[in-house]
C-alpha positions in Angstrom: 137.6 3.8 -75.9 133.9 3.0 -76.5 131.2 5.8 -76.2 127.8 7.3 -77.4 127.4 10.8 -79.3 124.0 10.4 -78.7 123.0 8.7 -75.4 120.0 10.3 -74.2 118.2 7.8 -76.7 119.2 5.1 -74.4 116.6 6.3 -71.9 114.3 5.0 -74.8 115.2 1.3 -74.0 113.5 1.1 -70.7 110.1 2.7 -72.2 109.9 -0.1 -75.0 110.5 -2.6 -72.7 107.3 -1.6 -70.2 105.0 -1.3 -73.2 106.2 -4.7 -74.7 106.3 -6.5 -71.3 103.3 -4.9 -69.0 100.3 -6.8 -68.4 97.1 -6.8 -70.8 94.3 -9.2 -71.2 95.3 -11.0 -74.6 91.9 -11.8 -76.0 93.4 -14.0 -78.6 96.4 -16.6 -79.5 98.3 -16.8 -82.9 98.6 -20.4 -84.2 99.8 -21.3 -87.6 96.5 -23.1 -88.7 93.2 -24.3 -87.2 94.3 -27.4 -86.7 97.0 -27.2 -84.4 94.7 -25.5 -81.6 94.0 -28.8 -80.6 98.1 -29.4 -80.2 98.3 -25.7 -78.7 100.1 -25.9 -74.8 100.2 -22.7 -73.2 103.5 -23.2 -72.4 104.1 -22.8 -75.8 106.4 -19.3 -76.7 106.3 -19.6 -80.2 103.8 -17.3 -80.9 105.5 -14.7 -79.0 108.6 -15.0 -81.5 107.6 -12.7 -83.7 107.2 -10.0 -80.8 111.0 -11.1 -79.7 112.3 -10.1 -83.2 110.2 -6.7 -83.4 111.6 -5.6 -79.9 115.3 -6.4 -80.5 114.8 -4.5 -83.7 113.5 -1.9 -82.0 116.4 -1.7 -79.6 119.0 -1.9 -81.7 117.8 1.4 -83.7 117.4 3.4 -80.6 121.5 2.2 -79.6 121.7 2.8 -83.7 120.4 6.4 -83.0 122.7 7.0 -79.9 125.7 6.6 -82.3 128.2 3.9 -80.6 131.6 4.6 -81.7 134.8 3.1 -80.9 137.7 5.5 -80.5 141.8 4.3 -80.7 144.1 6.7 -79.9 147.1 7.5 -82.3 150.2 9.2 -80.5 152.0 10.4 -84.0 155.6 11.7 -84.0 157.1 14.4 -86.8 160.6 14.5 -86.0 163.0 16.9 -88.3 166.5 15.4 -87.4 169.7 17.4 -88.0 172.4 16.1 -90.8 175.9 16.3 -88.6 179.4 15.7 -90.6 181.5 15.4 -88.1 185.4 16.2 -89.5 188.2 15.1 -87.8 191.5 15.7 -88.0 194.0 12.8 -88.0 197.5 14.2 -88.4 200.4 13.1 -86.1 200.2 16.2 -83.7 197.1 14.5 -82.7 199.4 12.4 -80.5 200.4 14.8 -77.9 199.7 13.9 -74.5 198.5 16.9 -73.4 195.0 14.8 -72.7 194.9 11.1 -71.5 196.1 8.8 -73.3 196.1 11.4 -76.2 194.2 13.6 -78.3 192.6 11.5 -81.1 191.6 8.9 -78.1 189.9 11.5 -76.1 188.7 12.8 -79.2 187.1 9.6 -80.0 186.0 8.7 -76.2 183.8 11.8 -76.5 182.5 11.7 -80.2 181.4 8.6 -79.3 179.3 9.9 -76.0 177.9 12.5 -78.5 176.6 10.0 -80.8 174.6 8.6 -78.4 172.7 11.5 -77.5 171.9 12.3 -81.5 169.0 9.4 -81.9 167.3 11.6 -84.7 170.1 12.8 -86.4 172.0 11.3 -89.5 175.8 11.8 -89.0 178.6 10.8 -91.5 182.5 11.0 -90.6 185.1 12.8 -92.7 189.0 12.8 -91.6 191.6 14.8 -92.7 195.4 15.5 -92.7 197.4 16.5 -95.5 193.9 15.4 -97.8 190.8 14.2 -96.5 188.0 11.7 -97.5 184.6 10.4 -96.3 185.3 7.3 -94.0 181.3 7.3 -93.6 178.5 8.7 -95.4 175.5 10.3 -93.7 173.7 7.3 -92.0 171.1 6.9 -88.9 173.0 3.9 -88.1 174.8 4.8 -85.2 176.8 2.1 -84.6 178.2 2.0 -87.7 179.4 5.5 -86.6 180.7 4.6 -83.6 182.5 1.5 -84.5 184.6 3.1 -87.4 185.4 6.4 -84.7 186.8 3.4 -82.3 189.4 2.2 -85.0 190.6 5.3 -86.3 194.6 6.3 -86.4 196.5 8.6 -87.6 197.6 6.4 -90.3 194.2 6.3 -91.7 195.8 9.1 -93.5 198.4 9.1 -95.8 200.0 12.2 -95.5 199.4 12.7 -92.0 202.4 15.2 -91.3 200.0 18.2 -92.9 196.8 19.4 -92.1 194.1 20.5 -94.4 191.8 22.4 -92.7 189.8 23.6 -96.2 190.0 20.3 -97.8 188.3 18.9 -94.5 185.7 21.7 -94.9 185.1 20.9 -98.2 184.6 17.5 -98.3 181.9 17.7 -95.1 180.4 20.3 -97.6 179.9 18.0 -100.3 178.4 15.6 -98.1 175.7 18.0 -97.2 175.1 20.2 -100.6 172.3 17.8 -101.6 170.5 17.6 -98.0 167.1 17.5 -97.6 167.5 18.5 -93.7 166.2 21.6 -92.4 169.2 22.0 -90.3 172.9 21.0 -91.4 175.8 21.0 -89.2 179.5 20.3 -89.5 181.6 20.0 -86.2 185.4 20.1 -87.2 188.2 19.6 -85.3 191.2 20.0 -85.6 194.7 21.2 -83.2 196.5 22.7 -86.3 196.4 25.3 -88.6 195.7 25.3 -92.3 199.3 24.2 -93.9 198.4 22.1 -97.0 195.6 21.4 -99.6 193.8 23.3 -102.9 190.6 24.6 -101.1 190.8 27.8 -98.8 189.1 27.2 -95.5 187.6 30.8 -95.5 186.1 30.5 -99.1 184.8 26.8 -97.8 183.4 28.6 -94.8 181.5 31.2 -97.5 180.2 28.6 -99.8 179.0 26.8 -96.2 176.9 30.0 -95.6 175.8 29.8 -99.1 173.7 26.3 -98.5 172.8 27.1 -95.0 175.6 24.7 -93.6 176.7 26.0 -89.6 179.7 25.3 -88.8 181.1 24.4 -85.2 185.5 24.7 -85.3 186.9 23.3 -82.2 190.4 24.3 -81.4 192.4 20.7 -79.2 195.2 21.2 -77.2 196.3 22.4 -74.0 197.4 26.6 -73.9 200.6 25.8 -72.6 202.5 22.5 -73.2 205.6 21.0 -72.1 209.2 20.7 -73.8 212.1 19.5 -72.6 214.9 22.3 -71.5 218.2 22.4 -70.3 216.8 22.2 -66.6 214.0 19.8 -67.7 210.8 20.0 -68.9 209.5 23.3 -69.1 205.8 24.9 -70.6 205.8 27.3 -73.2 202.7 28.7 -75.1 201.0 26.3 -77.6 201.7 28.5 -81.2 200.5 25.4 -83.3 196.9 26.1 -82.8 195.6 28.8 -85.5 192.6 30.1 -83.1 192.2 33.0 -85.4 191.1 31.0 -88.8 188.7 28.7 -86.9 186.6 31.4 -85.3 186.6 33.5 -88.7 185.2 29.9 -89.9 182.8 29.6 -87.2 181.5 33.6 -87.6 181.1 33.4 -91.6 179.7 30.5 -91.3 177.0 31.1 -88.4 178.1 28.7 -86.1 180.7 28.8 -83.4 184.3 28.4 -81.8 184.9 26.5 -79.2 188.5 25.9 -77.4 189.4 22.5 -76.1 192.6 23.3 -73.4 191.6 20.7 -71.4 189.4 17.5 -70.7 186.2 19.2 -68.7 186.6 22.3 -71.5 186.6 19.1 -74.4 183.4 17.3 -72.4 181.8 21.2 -71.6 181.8 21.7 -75.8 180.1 18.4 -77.0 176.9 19.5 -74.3 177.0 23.1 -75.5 176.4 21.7 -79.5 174.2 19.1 -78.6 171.9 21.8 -76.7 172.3 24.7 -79.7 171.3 21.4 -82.2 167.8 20.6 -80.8 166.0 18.4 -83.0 162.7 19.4 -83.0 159.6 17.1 -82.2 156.2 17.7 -83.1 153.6 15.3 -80.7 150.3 15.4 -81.9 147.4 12.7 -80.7 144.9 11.7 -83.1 142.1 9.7 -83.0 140.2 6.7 -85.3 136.9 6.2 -85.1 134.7 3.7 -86.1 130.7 4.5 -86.0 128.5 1.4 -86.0 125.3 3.4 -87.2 124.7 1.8 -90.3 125.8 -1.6 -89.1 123.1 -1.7 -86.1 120.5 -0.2 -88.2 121.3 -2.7 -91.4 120.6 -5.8 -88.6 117.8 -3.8 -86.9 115.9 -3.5 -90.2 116.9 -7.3 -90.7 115.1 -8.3 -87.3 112.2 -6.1 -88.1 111.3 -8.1 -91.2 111.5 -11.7 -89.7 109.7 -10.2 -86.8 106.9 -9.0 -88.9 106.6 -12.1 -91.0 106.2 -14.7 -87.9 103.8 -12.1 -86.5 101.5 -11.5 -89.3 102.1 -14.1 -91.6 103.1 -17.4 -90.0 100.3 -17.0 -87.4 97.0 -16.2 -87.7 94.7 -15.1 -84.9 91.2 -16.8 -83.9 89.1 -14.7 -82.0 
């Protein structure tokens, strides 16, 4: 964008040029020595050059004077993204068909759609059973991500007959004790309760408060499931689930609980998380300028002293 701070010196132009162009009765001519008036034509401009010069100097320090600046605008983005450890468990109860095709599958189909939606974010991938490890640290690649949440198994834990709840917690802690974010999240999940590993979940959940870590438990399986009977298959109450321990998690640690009995419940939780986890974007617009002041007024100044040196120097005037 090009404009003038200054522009009521334009209206300065317009005067300069009637004084420099309006009609007087020139009593003499400039010539560069006596004898070339007998070679003088006049046709001949070159004794006006020096007048040229003078009146484009002039111009250019009144547009100098009205300050032409060019303006870019800059659109600049401050975006403070959201660490996520995402902890999953992988033990075999993880199986049941209680959602289609099973648990870790739907599990996966909607960690993946949850990905997606986190473009700011760095998120890293813990699983657990019977132990746990980091299958990927905290990246912004999220493919990466999403590839390694697509081949997961329960046999990408060893001892996959336990679950580990704490040790899950814990690891995602470590993952986050040295984070820079302003916000730090981990979303576990799990459709046990806490039978195995050396860290407590509820002391995990207290050191999680300690560094400012929410955490988000969510509880997978159906309320009732189905087991065979001596009439058939019959429902009974799902006891495996230990409700009780994730939402004393959730409440220590500032977050929240969030059951997954069925697939529109599962889908319902992943929105709910990825509206409490905002990241927040700052959208300011600035602007560079460039001022050609000194510029016009160095080739003003420039024109003004060839102007002056045809004019009074390389001409002379006869009366």
């Amino acid at each position: 964008m090009f404009k003038f701070e200054n522009p009521y010196f334009l209206l300065l132009i317009p005067v300069l040029l009637y004084i420099f162009f309006r009609k007087k009765n020139r009593g003499s001519i400039k010539v560069p020595s006596i004898e070339a008036v007998k070679k003088y034509n006049k046709k001949s401009y070159k004794h006006l050059f020096g007048k040229f010069f003078i009146l484009s100097s002039l111009i250019l320090m009144i547009i100098a004077l009205s300050r032409p600046i060019y303006q870019t605008k800059d659109n600049r983005i401050k975006k403070d993204g959201i660490d996520i450890v995402i902890s999953l468990d992988l033990s075999q109860s993880m199986l049941q068909q209680d959602f289609k095709p099973n648990r870790l599958e739907k599990a996966k189909s909607l960690l993946n759609d949850f990905i997606n939606k986190r473009n700011n974010d760095r998120i890293s991938l813990v699983v657990f059973g019977g132990d746990a490890y980091t299958k990927v640290p905290l990246t912004f690649d999220h493919s990466v991500v999403k590839n390694i949440v697509s081949k997961l198994t329960v046999n990408d834990i060893t001892s996959n007959n336990r679950t580990a709840i704490g040790m899950g917690l814990g690891v995602a802690l470590n993952r986050l004790k040295t984070s820079k974010a302003k916000s730090k999240v981990i979303i576990l999940m799990t459709d046990g309760e806490n039978n195995s590993g050396e860290m407590n979940p509820i002391e995990a959940s207290k050191l999680a408060k300690e560094l400012g870590i929410k955490v988000y438990t969510i509880g997978i399986g159906a309320r009732e499931i189905e087991v065979p009977g001596f009439f058939g298959a019959e429902k009974i109450k799902n006891t495996e689930l230990d409700e009780n321990l994730l939402k004393e998690i959730s409440q220590i640690s500032n977050g929240n609980y969030f059951r997954a009995g069925d697939s529109k419940e599962f889908s319902n939780i992943f929105n709910q998380i990825n509206q409490l986890e905002k990241t927040q974007i700052d959208s300011r617009d600035f602007y560079n300028s460039q001022d050609y002041f000194q510029i016009l007024i160095k080739i003003s100044l420039l024109l003004l002293v060839i102007g002056i040196l045809f004019e009074f120097l390389l001409f002379i005037r006869i009366p």
